[in-house]
C-alpha positions as CSV (number, residue, x, y, z in Angstrom):
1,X,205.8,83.0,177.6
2,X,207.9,85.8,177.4
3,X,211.6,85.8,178.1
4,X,214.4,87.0,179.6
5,X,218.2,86.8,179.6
6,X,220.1,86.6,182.8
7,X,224.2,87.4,182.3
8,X,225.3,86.8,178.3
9,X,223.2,83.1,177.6
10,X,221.0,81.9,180.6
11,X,217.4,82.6,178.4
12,X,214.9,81.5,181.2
13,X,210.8,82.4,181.4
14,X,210.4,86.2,182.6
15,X,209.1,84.8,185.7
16,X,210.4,81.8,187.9
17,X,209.0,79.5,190.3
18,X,210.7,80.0,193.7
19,X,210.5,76.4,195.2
20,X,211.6,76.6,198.9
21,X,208.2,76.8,200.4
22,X,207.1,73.5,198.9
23,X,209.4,72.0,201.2
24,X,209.2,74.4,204.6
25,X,209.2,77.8,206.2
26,X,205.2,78.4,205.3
27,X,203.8,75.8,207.4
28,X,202.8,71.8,206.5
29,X,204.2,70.6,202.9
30,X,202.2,68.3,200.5
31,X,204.4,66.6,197.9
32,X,201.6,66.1,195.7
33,X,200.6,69.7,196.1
34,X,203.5,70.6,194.9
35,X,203.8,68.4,192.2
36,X,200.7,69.4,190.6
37,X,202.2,73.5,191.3
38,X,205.3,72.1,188.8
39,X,203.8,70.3,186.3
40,X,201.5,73.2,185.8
41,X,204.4,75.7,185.9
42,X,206.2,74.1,183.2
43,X,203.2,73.6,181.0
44,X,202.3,77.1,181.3
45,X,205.8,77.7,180.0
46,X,207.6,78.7,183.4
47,X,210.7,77.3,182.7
48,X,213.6,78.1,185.7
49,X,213.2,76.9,188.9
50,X,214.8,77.7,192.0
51,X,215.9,75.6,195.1
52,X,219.0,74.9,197.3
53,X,220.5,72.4,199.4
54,X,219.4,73.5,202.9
55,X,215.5,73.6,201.7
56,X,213.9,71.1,203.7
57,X,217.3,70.5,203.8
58,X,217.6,68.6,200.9
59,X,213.7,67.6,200.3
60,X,213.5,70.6,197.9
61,X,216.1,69.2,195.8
62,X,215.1,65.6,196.1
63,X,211.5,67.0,195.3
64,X,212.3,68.7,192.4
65,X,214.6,65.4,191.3
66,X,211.6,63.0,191.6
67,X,209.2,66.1,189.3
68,X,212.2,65.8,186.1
69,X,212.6,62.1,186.7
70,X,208.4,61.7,185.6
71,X,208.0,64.9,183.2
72,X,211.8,65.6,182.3
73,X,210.6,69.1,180.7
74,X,213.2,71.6,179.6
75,X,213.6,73.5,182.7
76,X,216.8,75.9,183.7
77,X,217.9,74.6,187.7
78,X,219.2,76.7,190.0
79,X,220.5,75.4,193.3
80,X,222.3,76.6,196.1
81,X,224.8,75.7,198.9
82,X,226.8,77.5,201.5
83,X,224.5,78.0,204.9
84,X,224.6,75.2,206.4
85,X,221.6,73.9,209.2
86,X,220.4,71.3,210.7
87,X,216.7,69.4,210.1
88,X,214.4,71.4,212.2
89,X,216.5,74.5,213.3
90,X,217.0,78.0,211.8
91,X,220.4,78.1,213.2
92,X,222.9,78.4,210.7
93,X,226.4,78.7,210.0
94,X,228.0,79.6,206.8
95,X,231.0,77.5,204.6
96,X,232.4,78.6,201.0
97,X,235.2,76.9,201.3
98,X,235.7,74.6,197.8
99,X,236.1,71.4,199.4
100,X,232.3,72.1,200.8
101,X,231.3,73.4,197.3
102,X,232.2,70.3,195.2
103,X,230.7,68.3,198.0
104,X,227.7,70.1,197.7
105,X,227.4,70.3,193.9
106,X,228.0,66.5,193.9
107,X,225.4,65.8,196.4
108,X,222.7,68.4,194.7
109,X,223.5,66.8,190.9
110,X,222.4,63.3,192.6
111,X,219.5,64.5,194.2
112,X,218.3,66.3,191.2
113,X,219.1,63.7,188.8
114,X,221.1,65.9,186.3
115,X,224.4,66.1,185.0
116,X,224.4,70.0,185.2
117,X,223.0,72.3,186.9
118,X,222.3,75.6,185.1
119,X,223.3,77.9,188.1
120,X,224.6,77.5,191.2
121,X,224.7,80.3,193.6
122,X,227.2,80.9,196.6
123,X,223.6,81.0,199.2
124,X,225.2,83.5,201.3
125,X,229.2,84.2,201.7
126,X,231.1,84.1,204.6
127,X,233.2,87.3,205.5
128,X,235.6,85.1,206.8
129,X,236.7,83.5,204.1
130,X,238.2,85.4,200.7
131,X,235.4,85.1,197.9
132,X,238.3,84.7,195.0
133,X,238.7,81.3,196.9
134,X,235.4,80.3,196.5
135,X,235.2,81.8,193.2
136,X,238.3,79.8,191.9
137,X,236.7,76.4,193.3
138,X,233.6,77.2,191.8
139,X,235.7,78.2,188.2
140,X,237.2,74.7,188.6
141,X,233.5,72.6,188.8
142,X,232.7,75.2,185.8
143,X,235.3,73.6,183.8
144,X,234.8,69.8,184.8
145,X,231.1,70.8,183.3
146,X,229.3,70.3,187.0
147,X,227.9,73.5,187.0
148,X,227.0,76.0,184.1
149,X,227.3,79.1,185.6
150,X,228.1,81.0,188.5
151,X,225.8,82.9,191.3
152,X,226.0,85.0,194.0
153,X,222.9,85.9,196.7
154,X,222.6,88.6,198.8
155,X,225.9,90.2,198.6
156,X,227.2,93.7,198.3
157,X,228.8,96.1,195.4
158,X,232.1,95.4,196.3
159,X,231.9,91.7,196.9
160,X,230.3,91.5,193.6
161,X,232.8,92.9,191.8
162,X,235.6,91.0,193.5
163,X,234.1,87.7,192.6
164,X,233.5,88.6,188.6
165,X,236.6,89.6,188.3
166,X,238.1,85.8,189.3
167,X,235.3,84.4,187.0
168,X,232.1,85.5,185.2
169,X,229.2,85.9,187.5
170,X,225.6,85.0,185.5
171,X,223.8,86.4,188.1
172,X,222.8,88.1,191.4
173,X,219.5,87.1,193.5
174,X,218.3,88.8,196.3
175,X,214.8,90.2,198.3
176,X,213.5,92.5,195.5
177,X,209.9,94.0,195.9
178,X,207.9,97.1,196.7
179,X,208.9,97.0,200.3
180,X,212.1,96.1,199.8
181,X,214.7,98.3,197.7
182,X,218.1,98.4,199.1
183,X,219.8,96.7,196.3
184,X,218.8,100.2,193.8
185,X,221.4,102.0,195.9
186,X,224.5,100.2,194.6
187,X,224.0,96.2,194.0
188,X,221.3,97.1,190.6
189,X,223.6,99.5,189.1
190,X,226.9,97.1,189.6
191,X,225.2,94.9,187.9
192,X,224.1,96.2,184.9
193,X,228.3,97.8,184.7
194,X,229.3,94.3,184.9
195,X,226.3,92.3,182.5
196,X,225.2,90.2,185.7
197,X,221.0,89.5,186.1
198,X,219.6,89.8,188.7
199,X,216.7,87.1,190.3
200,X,214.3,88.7,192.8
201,X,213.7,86.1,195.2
202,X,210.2,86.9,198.0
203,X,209.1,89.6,194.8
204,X,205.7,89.6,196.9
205,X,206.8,90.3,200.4
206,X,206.6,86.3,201.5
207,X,203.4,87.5,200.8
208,X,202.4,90.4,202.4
209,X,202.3,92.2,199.1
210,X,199.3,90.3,197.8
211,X,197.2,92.2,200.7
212,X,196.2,88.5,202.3
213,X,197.9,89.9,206.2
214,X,195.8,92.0,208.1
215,X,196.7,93.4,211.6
216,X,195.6,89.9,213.7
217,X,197.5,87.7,211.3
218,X,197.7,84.4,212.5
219,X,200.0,81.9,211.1
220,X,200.1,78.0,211.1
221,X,203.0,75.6,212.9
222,X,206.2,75.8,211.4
223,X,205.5,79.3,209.2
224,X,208.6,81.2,209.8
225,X,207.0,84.2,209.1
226,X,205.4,84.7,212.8
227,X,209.4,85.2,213.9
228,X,210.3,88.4,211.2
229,X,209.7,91.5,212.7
230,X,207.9,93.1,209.5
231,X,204.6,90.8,210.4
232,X,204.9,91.4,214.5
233,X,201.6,93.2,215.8
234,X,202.1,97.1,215.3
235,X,204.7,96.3,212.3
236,X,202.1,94.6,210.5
237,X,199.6,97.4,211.2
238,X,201.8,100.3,209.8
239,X,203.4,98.1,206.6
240,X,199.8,97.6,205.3
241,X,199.5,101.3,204.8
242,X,202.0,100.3,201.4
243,X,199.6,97.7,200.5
244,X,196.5,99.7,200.5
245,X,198.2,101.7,197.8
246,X,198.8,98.9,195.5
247,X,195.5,97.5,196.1
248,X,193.9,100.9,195.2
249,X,196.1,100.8,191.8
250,X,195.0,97.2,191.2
251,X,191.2,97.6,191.3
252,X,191.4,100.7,189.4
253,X,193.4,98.2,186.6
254,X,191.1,95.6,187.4
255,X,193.7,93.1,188.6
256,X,195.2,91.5,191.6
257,X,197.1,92.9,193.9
258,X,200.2,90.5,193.7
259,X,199.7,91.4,189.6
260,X,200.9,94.8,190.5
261,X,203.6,94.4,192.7
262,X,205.3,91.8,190.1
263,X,204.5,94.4,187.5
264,X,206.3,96.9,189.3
265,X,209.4,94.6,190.0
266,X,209.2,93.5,186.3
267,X,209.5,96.9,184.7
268,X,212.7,98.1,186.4
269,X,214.4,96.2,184.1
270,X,214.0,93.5,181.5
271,X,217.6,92.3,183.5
272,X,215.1,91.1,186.9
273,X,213.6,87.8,186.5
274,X,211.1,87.7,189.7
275,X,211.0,84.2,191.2
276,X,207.7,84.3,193.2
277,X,207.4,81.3,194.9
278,X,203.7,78.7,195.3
279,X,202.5,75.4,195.9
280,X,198.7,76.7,194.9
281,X,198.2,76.5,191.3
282,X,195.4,79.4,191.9
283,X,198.5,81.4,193.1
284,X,200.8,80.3,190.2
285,X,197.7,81.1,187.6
286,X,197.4,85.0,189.5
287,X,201.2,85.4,189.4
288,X,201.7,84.9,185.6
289,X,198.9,87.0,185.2
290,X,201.1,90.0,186.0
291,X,203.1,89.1,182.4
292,X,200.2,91.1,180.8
293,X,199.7,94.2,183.1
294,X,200.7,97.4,181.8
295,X,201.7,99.5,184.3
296,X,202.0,103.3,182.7
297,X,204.4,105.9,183.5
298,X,201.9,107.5,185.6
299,X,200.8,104.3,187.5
300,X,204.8,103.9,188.2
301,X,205.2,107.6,189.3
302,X,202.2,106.9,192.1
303,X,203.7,103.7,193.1
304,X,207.1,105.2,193.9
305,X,205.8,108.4,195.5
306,X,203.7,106.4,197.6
307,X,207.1,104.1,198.0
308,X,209.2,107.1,199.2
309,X,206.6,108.5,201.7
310,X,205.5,105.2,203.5
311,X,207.8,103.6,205.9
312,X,208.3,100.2,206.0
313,X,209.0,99.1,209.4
314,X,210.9,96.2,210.5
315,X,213.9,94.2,209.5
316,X,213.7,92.1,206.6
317,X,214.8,88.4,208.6
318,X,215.6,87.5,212.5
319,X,219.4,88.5,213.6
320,X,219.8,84.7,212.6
321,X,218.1,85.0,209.4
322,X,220.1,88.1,208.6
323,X,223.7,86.0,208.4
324,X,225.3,86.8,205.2
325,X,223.7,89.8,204.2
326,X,224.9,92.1,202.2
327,X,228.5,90.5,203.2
């Protein structure tokens, strides 16, 4: 497995395993799906894994908790608090305040089963409340030796730099991919001046990437993706336009599709550690497969013209969904 460093020490596997969907947001979940998806993941030498309190909420956690309990392989966690919902709704509001921090740490660590947890990200920050505060809470559960390190999702330049400079951030995630690029404008390059990865969280679209959505895209109960505008009829139609490109590139490098768009993400940098997310093994198998895909100057140089002249249409999440971004 090859590997790759995120901030000065977190050495993880160059590609994660994003967890959420095991739990919900892409329809019906199968614990012993997704039990056979980890075991296979760890034994194929994946070896950071990615979840948060509100998955499920909590049954991500729990999940993962009952996986190390059995196998106890040597894994990197990263978990998440700060949006806080309710069973069953989208709704959300947000709390960094470091009373809810310690009360979240403490609750993930028991749900996990660990004494540490490797990284633990502020899941998205609330203008209203100064990040040095947060930051100094989270410095203080650093030093009681709850949490390893320090991470920030979705957030913005200056943000980033206000919180490093109250205490060391390991690393940034954020949405990442071929259709997705913001974060090059300002967020990458902060984070390389400051020596903070970055973890590319939906690195295939939530999907759409892989080629799998045509125009009639149908969805099952409870997949969140029928709400975001980017997969609405019309939207759909005129995003698909991207992935006809990458599919052309693909068969001409006799791969898959998803293979090229993780490709892509993982030669901008050997700082981006992609966390694609599964519960298919067939999917997990297809995603690590993009580890030995060689994608030449050339092949880059077609991907981003095609990348500047396409529009992607749509916003990335719902108005709800969109809480916290880039805050």
């Amino acid at each position: 497995m090859q590997r790759r460093k995120l901030g000065t020490d977190l050495d993880v596997s160059a590609l994660g395993l994003g967890c959420m969907g095991m739990s919900e947001f892409y329809g019906p979940r199968d614990d012993e799906l997704a039990m056979q998806a980890l075991a296979q993941a760890t034994e194929m030498g994946v070896d950071f894994l990615d979840t948060a309190d509100i998955y499920g909420p909590q049954h991500n956690e729990e999940l993962i908790g009952r996986f190390l309990a059995t196998h106890r392989p040597q894994v990197r966690i990263a978990t998440k608090f700060g949006i806080v919902r309710k069973a069953g709704e989208y709704r959300r509001s947000l709390d960094n305040t470091p009373q809810y921090a310690r009360q979240c740490c403490e609750a993930s660590l028991r749900r996990l089963g660990i004494e540490q947890i490797d990284l633990y990200y502020v899941h998205r920050v609330d203008p209203a409340h100064p990040i040095e505060e947060t930051m100094a809470g989270l410095a203080r559960l650093v030093q009681e030796g709850k949490i390893a390190r320090i991470g920030l999702c979705e957030v913005s330049a200056a943000t980033l730099r206000r919180a490093h400079a109250v205490h060391p951030v390991a690393a940034l995630q954020t949405e990442y991919s071929l259709w997705t690029r913001e974060v090059e404008a300002e967020v990458l390059p902060t984070c390389r001046e400051l020596g903070i990865g970055l973890v590319a969280y939906s690195p295939l679209g939530r999907g759409f990437l892989t080629g799998r959505f045509q125009s009639d895209a149908r969805f099952e109960e409870g997949d969140f993706r029928a709400s975001l505008p980017r997969f609405q009829p019309g939207n759909i139609g005129t995003n698909r336009s991207l992935v006809e490109v990458v599919a052309a590139l693909a068969a001409h490098k006799a791969c898959s599709t998803a293979q090229i768009a993780l490709a892509w993400l993982l030669a901008q940098g050997d700082d981006i550690v992609p966390i694609p997310g599964t519960r298919r093994i067939a999917h997990l198998q297809d995603n690590l497969g993009a580890l030995s895909v060689h994608l030449q100057p050339d092949d880059l140089a077609e991907l981003n013209r095609a990348l500047d002249a396409l529009p992607v249409v749509g916003e990335r999440y719902t108005e709800e969904g969109m809480k916290g971004i880039d805050a």
